[in-house]
MIPARO-493944 format. One record per residue (C-alpha): residue number from 0; residue in three letters; x, y, z. Coordinates in steps of 0.25 Angstrom, whole numbers, plus 5000, padded with zeros to 4 digits. Layout:
REM MIPARO-493944
n=NUM	res=ALA	X=X	Y=Y	Z=Z $
...
REM end
This chain:
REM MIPARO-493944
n=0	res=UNK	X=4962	Y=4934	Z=5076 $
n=1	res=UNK	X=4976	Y=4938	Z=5079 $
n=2	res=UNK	X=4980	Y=4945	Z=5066 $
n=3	res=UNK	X=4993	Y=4946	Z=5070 $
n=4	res=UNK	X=4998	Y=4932	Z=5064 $
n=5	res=UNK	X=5002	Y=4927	Z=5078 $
n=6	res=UNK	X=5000	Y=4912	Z=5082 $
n=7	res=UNK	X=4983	Y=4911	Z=5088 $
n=8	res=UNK	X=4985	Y=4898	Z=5094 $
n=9	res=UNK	X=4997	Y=4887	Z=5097 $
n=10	res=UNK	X=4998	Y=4874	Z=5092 $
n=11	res=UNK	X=5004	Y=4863	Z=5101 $
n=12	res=UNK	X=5010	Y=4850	Z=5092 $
n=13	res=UNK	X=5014	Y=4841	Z=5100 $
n=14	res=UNK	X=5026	Y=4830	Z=5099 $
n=15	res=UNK	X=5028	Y=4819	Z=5103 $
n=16	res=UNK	X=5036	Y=4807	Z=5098 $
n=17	res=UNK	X=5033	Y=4803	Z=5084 $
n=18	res=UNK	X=5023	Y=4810	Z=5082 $
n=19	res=UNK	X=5019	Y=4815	Z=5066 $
n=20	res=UNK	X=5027	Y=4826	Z=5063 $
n=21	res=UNK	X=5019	Y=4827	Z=5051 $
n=22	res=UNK	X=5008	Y=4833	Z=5059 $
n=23	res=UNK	X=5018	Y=4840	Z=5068 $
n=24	res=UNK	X=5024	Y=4850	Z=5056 $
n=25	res=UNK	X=5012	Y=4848	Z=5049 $
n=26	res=UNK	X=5003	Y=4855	Z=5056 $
n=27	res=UNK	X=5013	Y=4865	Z=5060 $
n=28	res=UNK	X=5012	Y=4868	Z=5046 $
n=29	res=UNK	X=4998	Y=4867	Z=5044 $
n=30	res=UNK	X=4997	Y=4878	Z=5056 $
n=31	res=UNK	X=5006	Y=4887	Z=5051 $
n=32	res=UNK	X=5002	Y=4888	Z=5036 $
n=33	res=UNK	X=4988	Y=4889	Z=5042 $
n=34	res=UNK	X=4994	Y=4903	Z=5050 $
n=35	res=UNK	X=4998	Y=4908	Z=5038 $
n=36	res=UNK	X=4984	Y=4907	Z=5031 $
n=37	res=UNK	X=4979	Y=4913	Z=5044 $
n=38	res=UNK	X=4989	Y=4925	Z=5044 $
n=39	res=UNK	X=4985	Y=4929	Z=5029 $
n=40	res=UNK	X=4970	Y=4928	Z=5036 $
n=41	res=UNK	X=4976	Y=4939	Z=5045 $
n=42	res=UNK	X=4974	Y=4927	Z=5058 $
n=43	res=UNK	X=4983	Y=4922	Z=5067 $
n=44	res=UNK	X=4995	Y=4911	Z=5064 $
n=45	res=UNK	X=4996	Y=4898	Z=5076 $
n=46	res=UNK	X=5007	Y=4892	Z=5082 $
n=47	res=UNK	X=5012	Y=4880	Z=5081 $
n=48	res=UNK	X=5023	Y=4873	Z=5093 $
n=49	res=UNK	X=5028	Y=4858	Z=5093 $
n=50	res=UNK	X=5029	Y=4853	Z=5107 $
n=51	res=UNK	X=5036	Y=4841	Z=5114 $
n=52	res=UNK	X=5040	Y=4836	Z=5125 $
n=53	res=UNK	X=5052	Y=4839	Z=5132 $
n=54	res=UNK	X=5060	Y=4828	Z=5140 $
n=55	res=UNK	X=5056	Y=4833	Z=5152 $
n=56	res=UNK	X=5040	Y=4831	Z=5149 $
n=57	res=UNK	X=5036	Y=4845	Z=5146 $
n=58	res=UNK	X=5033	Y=4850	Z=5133 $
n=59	res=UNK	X=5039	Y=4860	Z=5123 $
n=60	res=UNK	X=5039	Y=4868	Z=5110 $
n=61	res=UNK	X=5047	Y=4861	Z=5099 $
n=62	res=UNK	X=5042	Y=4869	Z=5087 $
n=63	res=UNK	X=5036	Y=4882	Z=5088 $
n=64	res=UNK	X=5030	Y=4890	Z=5075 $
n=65	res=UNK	X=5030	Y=4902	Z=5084 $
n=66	res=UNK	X=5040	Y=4907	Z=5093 $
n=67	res=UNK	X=5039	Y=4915	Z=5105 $
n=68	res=UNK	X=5027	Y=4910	Z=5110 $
n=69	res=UNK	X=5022	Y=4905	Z=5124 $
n=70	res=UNK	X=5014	Y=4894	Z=5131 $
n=71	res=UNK	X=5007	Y=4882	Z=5124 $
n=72	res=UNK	X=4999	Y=4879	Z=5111 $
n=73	res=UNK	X=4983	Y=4881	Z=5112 $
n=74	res=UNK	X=4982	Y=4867	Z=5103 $
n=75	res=UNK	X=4990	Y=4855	Z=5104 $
n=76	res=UNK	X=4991	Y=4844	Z=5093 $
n=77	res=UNK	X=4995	Y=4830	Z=5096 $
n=78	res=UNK	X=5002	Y=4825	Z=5081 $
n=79	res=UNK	X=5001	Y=4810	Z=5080 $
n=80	res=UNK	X=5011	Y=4799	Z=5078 $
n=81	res=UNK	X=5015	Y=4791	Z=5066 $
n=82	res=UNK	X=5019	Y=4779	Z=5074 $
n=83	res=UNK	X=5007	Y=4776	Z=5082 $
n=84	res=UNK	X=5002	Y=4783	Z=5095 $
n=85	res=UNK	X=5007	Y=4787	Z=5108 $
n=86	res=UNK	X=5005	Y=4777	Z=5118 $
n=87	res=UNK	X=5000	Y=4780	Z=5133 $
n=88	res=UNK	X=5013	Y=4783	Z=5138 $
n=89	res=UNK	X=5018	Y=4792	Z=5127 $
n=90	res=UNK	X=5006	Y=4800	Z=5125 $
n=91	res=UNK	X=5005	Y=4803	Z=5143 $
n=92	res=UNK	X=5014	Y=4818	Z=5143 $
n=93	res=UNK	X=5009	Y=4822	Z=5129 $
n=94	res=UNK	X=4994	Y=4820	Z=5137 $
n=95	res=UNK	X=4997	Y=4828	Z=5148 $
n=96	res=UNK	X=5003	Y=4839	Z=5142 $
n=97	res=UNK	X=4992	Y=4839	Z=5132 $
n=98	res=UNK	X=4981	Y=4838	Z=5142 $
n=99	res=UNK	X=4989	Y=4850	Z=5150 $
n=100	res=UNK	X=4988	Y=4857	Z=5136 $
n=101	res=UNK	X=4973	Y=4855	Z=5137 $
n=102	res=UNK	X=4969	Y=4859	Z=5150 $
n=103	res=UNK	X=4977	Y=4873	Z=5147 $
n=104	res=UNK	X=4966	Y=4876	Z=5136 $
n=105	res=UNK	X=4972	Y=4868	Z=5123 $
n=106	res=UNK	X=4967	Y=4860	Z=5111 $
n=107	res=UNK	X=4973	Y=4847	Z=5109 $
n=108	res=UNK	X=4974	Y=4839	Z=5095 $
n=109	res=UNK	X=4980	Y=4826	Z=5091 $
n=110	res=UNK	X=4981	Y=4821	Z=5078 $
n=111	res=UNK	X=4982	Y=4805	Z=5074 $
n=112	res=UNK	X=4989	Y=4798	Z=5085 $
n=113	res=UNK	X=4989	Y=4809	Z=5093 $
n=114	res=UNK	X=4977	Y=4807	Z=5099 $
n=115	res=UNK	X=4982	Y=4799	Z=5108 $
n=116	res=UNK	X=4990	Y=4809	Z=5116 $
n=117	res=UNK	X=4978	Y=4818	Z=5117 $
n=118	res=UNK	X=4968	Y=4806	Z=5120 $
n=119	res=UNK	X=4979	Y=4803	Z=5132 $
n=120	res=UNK	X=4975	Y=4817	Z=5137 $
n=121	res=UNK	X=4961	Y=4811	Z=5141 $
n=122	res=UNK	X=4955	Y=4822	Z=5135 $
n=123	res=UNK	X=4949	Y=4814	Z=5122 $
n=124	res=UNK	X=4941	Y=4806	Z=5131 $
n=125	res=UNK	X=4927	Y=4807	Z=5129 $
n=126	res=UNK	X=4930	Y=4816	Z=5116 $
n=127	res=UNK	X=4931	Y=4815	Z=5102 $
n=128	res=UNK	X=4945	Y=4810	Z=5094 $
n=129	res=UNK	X=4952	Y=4805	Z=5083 $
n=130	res=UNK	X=4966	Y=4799	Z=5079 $
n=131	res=UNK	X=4970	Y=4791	Z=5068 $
n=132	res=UNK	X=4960	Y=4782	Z=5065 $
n=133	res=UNK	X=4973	Y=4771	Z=5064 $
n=134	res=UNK	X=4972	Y=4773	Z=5081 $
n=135	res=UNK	X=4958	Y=4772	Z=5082 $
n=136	res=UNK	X=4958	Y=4758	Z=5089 $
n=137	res=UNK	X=4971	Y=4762	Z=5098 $
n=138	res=UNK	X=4966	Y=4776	Z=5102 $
n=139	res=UNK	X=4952	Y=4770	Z=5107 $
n=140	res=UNK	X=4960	Y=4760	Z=5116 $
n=141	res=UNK	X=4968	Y=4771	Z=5122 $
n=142	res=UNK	X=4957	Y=4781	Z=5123 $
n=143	res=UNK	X=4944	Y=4775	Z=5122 $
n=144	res=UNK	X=4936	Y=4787	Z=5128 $
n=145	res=UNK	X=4939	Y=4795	Z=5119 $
n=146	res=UNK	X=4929	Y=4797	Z=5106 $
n=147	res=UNK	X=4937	Y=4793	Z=5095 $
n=148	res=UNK	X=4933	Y=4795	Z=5080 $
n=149	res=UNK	X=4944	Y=4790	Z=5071 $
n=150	res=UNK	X=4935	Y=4794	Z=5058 $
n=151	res=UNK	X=4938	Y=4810	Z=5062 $
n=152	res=UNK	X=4950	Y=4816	Z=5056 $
n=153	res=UNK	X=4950	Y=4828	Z=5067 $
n=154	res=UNK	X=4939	Y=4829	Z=5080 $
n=155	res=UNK	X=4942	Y=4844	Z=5084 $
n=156	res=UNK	X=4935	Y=4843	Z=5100 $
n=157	res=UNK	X=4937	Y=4857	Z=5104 $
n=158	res=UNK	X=4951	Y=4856	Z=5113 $
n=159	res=UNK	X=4954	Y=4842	Z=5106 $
n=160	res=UNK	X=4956	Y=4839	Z=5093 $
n=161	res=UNK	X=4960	Y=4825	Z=5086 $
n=162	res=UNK	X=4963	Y=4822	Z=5071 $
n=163	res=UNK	X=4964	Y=4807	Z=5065 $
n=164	res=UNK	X=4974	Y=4803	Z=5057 $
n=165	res=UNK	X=4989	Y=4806	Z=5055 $
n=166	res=UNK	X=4985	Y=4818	Z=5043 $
n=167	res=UNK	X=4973	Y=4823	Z=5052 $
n=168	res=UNK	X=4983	Y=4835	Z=5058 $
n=169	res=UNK	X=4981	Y=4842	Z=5044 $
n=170	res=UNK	X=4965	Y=4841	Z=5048 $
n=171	res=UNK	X=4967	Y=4844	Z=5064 $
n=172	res=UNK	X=4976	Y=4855	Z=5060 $
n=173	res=UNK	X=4967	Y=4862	Z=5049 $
n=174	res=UNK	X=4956	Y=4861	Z=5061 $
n=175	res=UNK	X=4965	Y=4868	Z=5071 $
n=176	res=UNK	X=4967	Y=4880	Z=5059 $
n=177	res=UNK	X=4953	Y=4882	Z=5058 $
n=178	res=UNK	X=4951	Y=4883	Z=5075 $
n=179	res=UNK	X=4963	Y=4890	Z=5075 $
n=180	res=UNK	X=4962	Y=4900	Z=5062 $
n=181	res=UNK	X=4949	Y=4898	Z=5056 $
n=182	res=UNK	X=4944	Y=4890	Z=5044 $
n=183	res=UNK	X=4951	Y=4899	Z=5034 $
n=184	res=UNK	X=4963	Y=4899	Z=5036 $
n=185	res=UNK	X=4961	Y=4882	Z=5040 $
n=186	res=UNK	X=4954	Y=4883	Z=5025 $
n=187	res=UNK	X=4967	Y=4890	Z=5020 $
n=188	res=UNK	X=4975	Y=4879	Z=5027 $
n=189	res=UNK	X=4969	Y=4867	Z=5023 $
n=190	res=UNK	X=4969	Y=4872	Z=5007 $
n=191	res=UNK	X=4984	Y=4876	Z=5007 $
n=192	res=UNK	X=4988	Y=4862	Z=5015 $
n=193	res=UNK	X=4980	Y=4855	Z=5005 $
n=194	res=UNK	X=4971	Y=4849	Z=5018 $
n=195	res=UNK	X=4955	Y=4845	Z=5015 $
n=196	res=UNK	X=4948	Y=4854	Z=5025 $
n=197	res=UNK	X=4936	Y=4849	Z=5021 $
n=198	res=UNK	X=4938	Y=4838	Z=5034 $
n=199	res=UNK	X=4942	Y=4823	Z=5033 $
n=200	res=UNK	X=4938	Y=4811	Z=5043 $
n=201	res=UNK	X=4947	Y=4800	Z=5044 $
n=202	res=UNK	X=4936	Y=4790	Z=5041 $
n=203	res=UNK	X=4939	Y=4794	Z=5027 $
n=204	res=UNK	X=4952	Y=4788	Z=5029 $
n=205	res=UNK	X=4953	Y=4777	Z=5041 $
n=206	res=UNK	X=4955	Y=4762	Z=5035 $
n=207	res=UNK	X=4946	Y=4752	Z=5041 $
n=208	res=UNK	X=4956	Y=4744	Z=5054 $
n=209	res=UNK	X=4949	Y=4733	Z=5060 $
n=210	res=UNK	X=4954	Y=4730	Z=5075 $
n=211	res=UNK	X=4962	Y=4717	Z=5073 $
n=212	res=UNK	X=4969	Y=4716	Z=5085 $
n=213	res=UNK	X=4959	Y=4715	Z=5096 $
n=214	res=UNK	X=4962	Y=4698	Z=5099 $
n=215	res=UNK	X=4949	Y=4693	Z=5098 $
n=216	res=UNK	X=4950	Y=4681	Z=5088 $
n=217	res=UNK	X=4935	Y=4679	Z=5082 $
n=218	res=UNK	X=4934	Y=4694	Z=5080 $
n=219	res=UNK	X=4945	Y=4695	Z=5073 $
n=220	res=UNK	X=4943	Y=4682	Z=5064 $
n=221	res=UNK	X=4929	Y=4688	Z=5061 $
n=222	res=UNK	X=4937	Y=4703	Z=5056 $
n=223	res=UNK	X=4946	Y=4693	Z=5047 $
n=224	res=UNK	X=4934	Y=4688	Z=5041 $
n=225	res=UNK	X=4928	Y=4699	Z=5038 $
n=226	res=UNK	X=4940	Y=4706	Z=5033 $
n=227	res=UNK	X=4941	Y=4692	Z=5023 $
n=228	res=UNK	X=4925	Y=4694	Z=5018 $
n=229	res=UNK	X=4928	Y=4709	Z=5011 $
n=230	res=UNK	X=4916	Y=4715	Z=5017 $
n=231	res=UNK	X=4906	Y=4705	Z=5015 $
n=232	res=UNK	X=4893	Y=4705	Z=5020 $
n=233	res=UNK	X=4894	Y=4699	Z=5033 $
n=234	res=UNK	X=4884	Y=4699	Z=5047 $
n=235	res=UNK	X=4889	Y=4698	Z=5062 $
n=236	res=UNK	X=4883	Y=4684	Z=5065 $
n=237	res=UNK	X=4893	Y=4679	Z=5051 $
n=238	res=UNK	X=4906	Y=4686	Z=5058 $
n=239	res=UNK	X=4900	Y=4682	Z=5073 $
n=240	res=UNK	X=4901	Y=4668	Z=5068 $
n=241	res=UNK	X=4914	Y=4669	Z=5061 $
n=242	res=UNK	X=4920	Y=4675	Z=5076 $
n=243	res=UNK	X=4912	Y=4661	Z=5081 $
n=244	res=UNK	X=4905	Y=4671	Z=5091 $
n=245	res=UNK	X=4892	Y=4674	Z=5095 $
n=246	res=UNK	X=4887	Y=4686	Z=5088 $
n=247	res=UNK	X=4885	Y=4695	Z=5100 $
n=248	res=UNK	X=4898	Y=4690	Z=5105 $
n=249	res=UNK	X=4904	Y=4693	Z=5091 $
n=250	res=UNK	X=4899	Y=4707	Z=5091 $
n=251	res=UNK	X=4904	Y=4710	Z=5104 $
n=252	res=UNK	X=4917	Y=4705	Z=5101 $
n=253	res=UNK	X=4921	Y=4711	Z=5087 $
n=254	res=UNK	X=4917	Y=4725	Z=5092 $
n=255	res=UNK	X=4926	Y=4723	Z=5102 $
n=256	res=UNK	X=4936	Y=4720	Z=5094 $
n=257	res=UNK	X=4934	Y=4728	Z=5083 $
n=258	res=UNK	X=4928	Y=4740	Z=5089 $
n=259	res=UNK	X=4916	Y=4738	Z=5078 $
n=260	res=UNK	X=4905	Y=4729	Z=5077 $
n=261	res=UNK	X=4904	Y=4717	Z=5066 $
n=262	res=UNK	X=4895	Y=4726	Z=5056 $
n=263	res=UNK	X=4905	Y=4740	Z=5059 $
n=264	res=UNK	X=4918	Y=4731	Z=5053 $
n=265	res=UNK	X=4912	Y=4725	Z=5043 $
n=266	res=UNK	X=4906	Y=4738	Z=5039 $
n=267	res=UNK	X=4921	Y=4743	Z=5039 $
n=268	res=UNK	X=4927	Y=4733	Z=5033 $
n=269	res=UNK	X=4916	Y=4735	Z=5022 $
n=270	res=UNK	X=4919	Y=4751	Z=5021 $
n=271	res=UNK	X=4934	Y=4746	Z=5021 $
n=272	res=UNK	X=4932	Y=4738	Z=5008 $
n=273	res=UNK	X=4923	Y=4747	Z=5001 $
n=274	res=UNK	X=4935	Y=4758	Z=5003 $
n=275	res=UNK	X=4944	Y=4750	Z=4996 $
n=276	res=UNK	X=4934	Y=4748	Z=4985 $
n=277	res=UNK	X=4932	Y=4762	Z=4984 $
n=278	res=UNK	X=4947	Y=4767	Z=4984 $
n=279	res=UNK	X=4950	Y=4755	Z=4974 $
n=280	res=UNK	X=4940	Y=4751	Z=4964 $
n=281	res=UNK	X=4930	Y=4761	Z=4956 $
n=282	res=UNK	X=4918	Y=4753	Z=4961 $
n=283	res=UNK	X=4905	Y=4759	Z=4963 $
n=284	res=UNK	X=4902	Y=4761	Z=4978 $
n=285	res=UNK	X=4887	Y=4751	Z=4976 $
n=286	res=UNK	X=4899	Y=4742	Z=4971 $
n=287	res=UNK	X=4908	Y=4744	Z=4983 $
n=288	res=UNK	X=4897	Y=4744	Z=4993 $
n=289	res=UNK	X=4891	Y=4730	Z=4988 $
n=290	res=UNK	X=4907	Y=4724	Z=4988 $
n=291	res=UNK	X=4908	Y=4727	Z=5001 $
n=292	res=UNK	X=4895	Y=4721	Z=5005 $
n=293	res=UNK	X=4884	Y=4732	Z=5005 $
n=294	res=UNK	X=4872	Y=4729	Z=4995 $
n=295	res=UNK	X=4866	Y=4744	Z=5000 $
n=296	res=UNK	X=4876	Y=4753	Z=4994 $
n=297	res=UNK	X=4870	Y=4766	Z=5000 $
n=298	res=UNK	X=4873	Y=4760	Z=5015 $
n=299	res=UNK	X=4887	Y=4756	Z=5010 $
n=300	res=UNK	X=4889	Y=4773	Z=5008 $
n=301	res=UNK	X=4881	Y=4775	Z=5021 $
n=302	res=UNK	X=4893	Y=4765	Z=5029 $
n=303	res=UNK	X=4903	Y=4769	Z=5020 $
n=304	res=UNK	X=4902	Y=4786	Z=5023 $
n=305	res=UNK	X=4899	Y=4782	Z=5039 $
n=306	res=UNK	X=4912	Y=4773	Z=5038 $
n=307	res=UNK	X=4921	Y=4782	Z=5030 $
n=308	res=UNK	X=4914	Y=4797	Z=5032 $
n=309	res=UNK	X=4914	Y=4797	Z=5015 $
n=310	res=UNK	X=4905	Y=4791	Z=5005 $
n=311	res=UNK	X=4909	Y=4781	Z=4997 $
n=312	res=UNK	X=4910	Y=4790	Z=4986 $
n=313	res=UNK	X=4916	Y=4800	Z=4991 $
n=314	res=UNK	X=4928	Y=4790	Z=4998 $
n=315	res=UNK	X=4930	Y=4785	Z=4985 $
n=316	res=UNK	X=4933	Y=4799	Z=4978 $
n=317	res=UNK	X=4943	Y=4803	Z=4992 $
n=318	res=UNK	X=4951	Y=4790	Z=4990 $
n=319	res=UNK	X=4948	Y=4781	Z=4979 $
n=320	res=UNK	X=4964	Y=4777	Z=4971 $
n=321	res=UNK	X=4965	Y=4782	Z=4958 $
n=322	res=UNK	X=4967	Y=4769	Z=4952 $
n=323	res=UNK	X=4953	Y=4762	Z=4959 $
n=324	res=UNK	X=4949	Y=4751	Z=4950 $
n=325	res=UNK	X=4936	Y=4749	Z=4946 $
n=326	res=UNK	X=4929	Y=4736	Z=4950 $
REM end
């Protein structure tokens, strides 16, 4: 450990047009507050460079924490955008550089949207990611070989690392302080910022967004009448006849529509419902599991915590309003 104060290792933010400038200066902050707890631990500070692209295609320091130093950062961070996500055509330089970037020994992170530039690299396929679980269905389209899993706020895979939604930075950028500087002075960090270190998945959070748009008629009559029921009990040959399709035909064609089977939306769309009941009503959870059509309470909570990554009970305490009403 260098206990001279000077910068351990550089890291890269990249720029690009629109993207959060929230994550940009905040986790220049976050890094440079978390220098300063690692100076009073007698450790090294890190550096922090902005970098965009120049007219003429290459890249260049825009921002700079400390001056006077040469060559290229050892992590780069992809922010994401507030206005969607870079299409193909955008996102292509920022791809080569990064993939350039690399193949020279660096780490690579994205955070929301951002994983699509780095997807574009290639180097997700085959691998673990996340992105804003509001992107899922886009990113799979773009990038189907790559192993998404939207209910992660941040999968660290070694040389690349991905965080989910817009606010993940502050969880991608505590996970850099403790590779970086260790978990003390990430503890340190996290406790001054106000940050739950204690780890968060996006489950927690994600709404329940049904595909709509995929043009196939019956199916989408069938998720009408589902949505219209409230969660009531139902069965594949009631939703097959309400598609006027043959069961085997139905099933086929709703996953292919909504990427889940018949059984998995209802079971989402129940999940959906009981959320509600919990955030909004004092309710027991026997109560809320019954309205949304379980008579078996303990294998609502079994669904419920393999859905949403928390107990009922426990969801309930994170994000019930202060004014639920009671039943």
């Amino acid at each position: 450990m260098d206990e001279s104060g000077d910068p351990r290792a550089e890291v890269g933010i990249l720029l690009y047009r629109d993207c959060q400038q929230a994550m940009v200066h905040g986790m220049t902050d976050l890094i440079a507050i978390a220098g300063q707890f690692s100076r009073e631990h007698g450790g090294p500070t890190l550096r922090v460079s902005h970098w965009r692209m120049q007219a003429d295609g290459c890249f260049a320091r825009s921002h700079d924490t400390h001056e006077g130093l040469s060559g290229t950062p050892d992590i780069w961070l992809i922010p994401g955008r507030l206005s969607g996500v870079p299409e193909a055509e955008e996102a292509a330089p920022y791809a080569r550089w990064l993939l350039d970037r690399h193949g020279a020994g660096a780490t690579l992170a994205s955070n929301c949207g951002g994983a699509f530039l780095l997807a574009a690299t290639g180097l997700l396929d085959g691998r673990p990611a996340t992105t804003h679980w509001w992107f899922a269905d886009q990113f799979r389209t773009r990038f189907p070989n790559v192993k998404l899993d939207c209910d992660r706020i941040v999968i660290d895979d070694g040389d690349l690392m991905t965080a989910g939604g817009l606010m993940a930075w502050t969880d991608l950028g505590l996970r850099l302080v403790d590779r970086l500087l260790g978990p003390t002075v990430m503890l340190d960090t996290g406790k001054f910022l106000l940050i739950d270190v204690a780890g968060r998945e996006q489950k927690h959070f994600a709404r329940f967004l049904p595909r709509m748009a995929h043009g196939d008629e019956p199916i989408l009559k069938v998720q009408h009448w589902l949505a219209a029921r409230e969660a009531k009990a139902t069965s594949v040959r009631d939703m097959a006849a309400q598609a006027g399709l043959e069961e085997r035909t139905f099933q086929r064609r709703f996953k292919s529509a909504t990427g889940m089977t018949g059984i998995e939306y209802v079971q989402h769309l129940r999940v959906a419902k009981a959320r509600e009941h919990l955030e909004f009503t004092r309710r027991t959870i026997d109560q809320i599991a019954w309205s949304v059509g379980y008579e078996d309470a303990a294998a609502f909570r079994k669904l419920f915590h393999r859905l949403i990554g928390l107990s009922p009970g426990d969801y309930r305490a994170r994000f019930a309003a202060p004014g639920a009403q009671a039943a």
